[in-house]
C-alpha positions as CSV (number, residue, x, y, z in Angstrom):
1,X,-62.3,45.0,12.1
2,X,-59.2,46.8,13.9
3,X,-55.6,45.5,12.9
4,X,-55.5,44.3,16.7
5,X,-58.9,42.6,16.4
6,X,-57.7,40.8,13.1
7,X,-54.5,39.7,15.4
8,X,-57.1,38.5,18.2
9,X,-59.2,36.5,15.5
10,X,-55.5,34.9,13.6
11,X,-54.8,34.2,17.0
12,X,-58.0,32.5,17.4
13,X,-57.5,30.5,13.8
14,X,-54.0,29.1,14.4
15,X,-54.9,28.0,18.0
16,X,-51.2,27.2,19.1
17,X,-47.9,29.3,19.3
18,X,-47.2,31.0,16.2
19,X,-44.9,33.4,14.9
20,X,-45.8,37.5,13.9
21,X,-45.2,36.3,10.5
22,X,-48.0,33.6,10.8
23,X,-50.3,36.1,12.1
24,X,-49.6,38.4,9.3
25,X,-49.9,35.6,6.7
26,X,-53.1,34.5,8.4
27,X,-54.5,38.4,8.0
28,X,-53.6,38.6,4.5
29,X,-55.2,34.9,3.7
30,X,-58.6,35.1,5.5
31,X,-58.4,39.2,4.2
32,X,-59.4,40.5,8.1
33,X,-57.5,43.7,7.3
34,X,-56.9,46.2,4.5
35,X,-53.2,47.3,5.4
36,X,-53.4,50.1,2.5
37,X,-50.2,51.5,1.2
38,X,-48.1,50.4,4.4
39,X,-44.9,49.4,3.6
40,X,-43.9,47.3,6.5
41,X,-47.3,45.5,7.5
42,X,-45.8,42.5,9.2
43,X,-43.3,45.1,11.5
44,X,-46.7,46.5,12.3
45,X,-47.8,43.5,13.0
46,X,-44.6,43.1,15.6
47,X,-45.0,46.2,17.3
48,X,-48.7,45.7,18.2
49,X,-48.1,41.8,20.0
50,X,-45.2,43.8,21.8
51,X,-47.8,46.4,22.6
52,X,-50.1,43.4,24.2
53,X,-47.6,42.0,26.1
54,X,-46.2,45.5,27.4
55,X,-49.4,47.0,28.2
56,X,-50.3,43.6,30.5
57,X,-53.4,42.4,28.1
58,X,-54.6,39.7,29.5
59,X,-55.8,37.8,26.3
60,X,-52.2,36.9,24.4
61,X,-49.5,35.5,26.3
62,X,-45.6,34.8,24.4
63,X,-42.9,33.2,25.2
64,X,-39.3,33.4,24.2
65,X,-37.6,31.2,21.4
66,X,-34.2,30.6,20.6
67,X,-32.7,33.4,19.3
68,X,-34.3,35.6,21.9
69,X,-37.2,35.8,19.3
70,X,-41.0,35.1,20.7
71,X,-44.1,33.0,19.9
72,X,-47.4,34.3,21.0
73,X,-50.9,32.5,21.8
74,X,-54.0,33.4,22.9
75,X,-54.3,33.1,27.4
76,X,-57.8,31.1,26.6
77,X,-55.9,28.2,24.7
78,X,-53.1,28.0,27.2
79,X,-54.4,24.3,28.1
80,X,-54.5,23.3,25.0
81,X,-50.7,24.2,24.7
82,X,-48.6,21.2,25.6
83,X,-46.9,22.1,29.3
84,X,-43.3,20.8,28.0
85,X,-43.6,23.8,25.8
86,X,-45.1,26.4,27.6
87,X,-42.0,25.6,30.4
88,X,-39.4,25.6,27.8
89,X,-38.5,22.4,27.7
90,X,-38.7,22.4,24.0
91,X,-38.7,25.6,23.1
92,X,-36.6,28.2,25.2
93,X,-33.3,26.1,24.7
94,X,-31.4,29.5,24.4
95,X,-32.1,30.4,27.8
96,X,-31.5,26.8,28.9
97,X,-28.1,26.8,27.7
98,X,-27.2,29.9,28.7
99,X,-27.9,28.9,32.2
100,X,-25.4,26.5,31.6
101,X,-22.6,27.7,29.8
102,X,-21.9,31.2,31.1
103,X,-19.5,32.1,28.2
104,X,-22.5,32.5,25.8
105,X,-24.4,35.2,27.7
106,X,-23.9,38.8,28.0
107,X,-22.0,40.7,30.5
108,X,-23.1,44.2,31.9
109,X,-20.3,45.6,30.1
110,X,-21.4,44.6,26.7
111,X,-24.8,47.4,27.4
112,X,-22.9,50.0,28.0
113,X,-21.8,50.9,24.0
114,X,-25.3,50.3,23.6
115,X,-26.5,53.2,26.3
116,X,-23.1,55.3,24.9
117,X,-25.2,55.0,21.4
118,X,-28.8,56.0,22.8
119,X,-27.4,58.9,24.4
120,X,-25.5,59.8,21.5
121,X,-28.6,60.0,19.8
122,X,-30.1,62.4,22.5
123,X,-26.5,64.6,21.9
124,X,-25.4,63.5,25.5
125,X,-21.5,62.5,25.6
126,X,-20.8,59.7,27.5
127,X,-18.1,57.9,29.5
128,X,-17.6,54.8,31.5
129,X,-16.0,55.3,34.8
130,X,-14.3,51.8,35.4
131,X,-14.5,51.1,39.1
132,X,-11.2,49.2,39.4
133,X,-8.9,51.6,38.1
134,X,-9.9,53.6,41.4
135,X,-7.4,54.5,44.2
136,X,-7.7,52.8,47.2
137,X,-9.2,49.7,47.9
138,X,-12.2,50.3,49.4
139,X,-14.9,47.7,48.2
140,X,-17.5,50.6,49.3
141,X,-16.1,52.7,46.1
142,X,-19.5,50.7,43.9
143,X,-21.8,53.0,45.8
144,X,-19.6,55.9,45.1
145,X,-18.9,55.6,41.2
146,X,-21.4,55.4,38.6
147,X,-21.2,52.9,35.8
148,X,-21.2,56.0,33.0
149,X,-21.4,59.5,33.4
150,X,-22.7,61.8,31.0
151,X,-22.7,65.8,29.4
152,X,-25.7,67.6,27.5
153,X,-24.8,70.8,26.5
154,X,-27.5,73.8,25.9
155,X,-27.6,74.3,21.9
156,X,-27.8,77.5,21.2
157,X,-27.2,78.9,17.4
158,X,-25.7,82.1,18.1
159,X,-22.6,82.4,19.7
160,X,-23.1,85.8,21.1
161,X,-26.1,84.0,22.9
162,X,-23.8,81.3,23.9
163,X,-21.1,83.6,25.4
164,X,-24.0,85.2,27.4
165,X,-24.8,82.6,28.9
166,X,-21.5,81.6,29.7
167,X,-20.8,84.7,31.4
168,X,-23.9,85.1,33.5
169,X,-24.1,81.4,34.9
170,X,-21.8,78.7,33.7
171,X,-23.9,76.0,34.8
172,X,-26.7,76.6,33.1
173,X,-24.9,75.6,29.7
174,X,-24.9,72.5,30.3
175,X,-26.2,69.2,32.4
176,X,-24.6,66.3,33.9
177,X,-26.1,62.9,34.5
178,X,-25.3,59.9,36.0
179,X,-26.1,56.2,35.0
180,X,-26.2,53.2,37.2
181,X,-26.4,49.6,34.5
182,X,-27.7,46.3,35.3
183,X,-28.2,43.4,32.9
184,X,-31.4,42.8,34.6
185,X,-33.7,43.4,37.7
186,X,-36.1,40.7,38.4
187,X,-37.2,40.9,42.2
188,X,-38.5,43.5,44.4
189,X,-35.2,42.9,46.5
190,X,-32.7,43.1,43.4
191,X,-34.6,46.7,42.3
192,X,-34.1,47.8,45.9
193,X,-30.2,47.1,46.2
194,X,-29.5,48.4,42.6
195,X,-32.1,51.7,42.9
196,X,-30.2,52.8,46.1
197,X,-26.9,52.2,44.7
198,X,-27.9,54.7,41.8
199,X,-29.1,57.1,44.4
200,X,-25.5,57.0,46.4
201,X,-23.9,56.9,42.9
202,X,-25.4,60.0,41.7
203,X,-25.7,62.2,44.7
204,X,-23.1,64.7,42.5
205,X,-24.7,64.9,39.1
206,X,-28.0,66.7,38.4
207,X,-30.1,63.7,36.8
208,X,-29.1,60.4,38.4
209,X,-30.9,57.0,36.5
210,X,-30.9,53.4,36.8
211,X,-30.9,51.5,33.5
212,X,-31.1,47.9,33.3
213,X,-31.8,45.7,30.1
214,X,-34.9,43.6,31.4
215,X,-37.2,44.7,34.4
216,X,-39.8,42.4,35.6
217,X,-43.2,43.7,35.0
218,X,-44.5,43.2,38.1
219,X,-42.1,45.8,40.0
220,X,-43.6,49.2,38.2
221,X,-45.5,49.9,40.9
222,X,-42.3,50.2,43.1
223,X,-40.7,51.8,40.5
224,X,-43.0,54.6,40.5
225,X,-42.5,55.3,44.2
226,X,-39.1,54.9,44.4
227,X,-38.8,57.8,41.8
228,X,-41.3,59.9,43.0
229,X,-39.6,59.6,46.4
230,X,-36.0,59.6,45.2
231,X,-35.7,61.6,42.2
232,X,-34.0,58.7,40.3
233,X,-34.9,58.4,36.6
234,X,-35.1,54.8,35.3
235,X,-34.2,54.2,31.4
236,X,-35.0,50.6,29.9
237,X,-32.3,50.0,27.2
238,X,-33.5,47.7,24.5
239,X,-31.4,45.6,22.1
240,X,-32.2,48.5,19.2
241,X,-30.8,51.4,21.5
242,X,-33.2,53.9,19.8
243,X,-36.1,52.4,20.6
244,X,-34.9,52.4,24.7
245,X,-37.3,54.3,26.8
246,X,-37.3,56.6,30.1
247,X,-39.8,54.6,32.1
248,X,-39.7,57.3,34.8
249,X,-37.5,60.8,34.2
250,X,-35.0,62.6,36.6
251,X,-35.6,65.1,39.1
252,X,-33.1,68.0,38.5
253,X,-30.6,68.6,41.2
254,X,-27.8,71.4,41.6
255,X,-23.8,70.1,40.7
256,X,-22.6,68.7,44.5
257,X,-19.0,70.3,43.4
258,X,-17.4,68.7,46.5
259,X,-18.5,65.1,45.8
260,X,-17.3,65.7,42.0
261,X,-13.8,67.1,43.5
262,X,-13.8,63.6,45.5
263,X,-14.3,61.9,42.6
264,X,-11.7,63.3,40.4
265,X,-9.1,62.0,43.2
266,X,-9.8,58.6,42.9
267,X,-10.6,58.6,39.4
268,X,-8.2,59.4,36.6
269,X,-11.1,58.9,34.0
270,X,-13.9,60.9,36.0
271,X,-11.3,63.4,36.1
272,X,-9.8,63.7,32.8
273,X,-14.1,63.7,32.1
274,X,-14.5,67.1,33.9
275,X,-11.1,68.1,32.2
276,X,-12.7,67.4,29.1
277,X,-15.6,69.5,29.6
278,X,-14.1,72.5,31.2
279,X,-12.3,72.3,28.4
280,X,-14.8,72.5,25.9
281,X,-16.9,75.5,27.8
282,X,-14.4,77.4,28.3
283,X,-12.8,77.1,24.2
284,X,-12.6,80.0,22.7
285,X,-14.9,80.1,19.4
286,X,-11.9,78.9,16.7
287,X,-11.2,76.1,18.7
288,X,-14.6,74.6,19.7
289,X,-14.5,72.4,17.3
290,X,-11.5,70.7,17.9
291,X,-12.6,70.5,21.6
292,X,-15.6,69.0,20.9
293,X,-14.0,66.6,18.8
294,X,-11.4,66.0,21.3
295,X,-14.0,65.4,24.0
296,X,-15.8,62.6,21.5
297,X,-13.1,60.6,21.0
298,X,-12.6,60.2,24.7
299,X,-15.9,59.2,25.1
300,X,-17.3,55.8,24.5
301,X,-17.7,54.2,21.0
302,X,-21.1,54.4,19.9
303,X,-22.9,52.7,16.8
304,X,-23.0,54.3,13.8
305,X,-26.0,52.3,12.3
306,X,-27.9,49.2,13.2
307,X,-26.1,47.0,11.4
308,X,-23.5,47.1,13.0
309,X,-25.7,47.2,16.5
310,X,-27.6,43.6,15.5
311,X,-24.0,42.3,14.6
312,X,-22.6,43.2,18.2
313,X,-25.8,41.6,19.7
314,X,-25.6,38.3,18.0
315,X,-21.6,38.1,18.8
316,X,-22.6,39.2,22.2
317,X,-25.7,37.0,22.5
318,X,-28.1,40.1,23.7
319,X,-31.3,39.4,22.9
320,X,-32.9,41.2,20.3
321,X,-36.5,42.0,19.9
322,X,-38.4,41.0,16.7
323,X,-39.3,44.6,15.9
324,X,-35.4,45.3,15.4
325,X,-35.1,42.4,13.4
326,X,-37.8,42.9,11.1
């Protein structure tokens, strides 16, 4: 049988919620599946229930643990699954208490390193623009500012070509996005507000995206239209930022230079941003370096290995999938 067929069957054997380590333990007992020289078997293992669940299969069904870990069951043996459990009541006591005692859940804030560290690995340079250091005291200024802004420069090796391209059109050497962030986006209503609010947000940059840390599965249909009528990319950040995906990409737009001069007004940050980068474009070649380097260090932290990112999401009490832990 297939690897996903032996999950079906240890599924099928272990009849109630159980673990990916179960189902891998149950593989290598009943010998469904010759896993060969793989290394990491029981990751695999992971990865494949998360491609059930994220694919819509209809035959397994999870739920979330404490920990934000998951136990996973087979949809035909839902009755036979005690209904205390299958609401939570005795298992999902993280989410429980965090309902209750706001100090242990995340804040927005606490994704943005995590974005700052995908993009990173995508050699985009980030920033957060903090609304309330603004001028002016116009509550309206959230559908003007984006959460994080962001730079992609062209990489070309030779700096002749690199000084061409400089001369002939300055734009062209590099790319600026925006990024709207929510913690999560559950409703048709609540993807609505916070799609729109990317649109206004990013009307200057030439991608615009919305990122958020959950969506509901039942709103990628709207997703889908909002971007193909909007332009508006939408990025899901996961725990393990390397593993966050573009659910839909970016339409590219030209700069909207009077919107960014708007911005550098009420922003000190958005404007020492642009300073930054005009700064870097315009180096001459002995002092790129110290440009770039300059600009990186005013850009947001970013993880240096996932250590360090599962430590920040356990302090931070970000759920983290079981394919990061494992």
């Amino acid at each position: 049988m297939t690897l996903k067929e032996a999950i079906l069957q240890s599924l099928e054997d272990l009849g109630d919620l159980t673990t990916y380590m179960d189902i891998h333990n149950q593989i290598l007992k009943m010998k469904y599946y010759d896993y060969g020289a793989a290394k990491t078997p029981a990751s695999t293992i992971s990865a494949l229930l998360g491609d059930f669940i994220r694919k819509g299969d209809s035959r397994v069904k999870r739920i979330k643990l404490d920990g934000g870990t998951y136990s996973y069951y087979l949809t035909k043996n839902e009755k036979e699954i005690s209904v205390d459990v299958l609401s939570g009541e005795s298992v999902d006591k993280s989410e429980k208490f965090l309902k209750t005692n706001k100090s242990k859940t995340y804040e927005e804030r606490d994704l943005h390193i995590l974005l700052s560290s995908y993009l990173k690995s995508l050699d985009t340079y980030s920033k957060t623009i903090f609304h309330e250091q603004s001028n002016g005291k116009d509550s309206n200024q959230i559908w003007t500012h984006p959460d994080m802004v962001g730079i992609k420069f062209l990489n070309l090796q030779s700096k002749v070509s690199q000084n061409f391209l400089k001369s002939i059109n300055r734009i062209d050497t590099f790319k600026l996005s925006s990024y709207e962030l929510k913690r999560e986006i559950n409703s048709d209503s609540e993807l609505k507000k916070a799609f729109f609010q990317a649109v206004s947000n990013s009307s200057w940059a030439n991608y615009g995206y919305l990122v958020a840390f959950e969506f509901s599965d039942s709103l990628q249909d709207e997703m889908a239209r909002l971007n193909q009528s909007f332009g508006v990319g939408i990025i899901q950040l996961n725990a393990n930022p390397y593993q966050s995906k573009v659910l839909y990409p970016s339409v590219f737009r030209d700069l909207d230079f009077k919107t960014i001069d708007k911005l550098c007004k009420m922003n000190k940050e958005f404007e020492k941003f642009i300073e930054q980068t005009e700064k870097l474009m315009t180096a001459s070649e002995k002092y790129v370096s110290g440009a770039e380097k300059e600009l990186d260090e005013f850009c947001d932290m970013y993880f240096k290995n996932d250590t360090e990112i599962e430590k920040y999401c356990k302090e931070k009490h970000i759920p983290i999938d079981q394919e990061f832990e494992v």
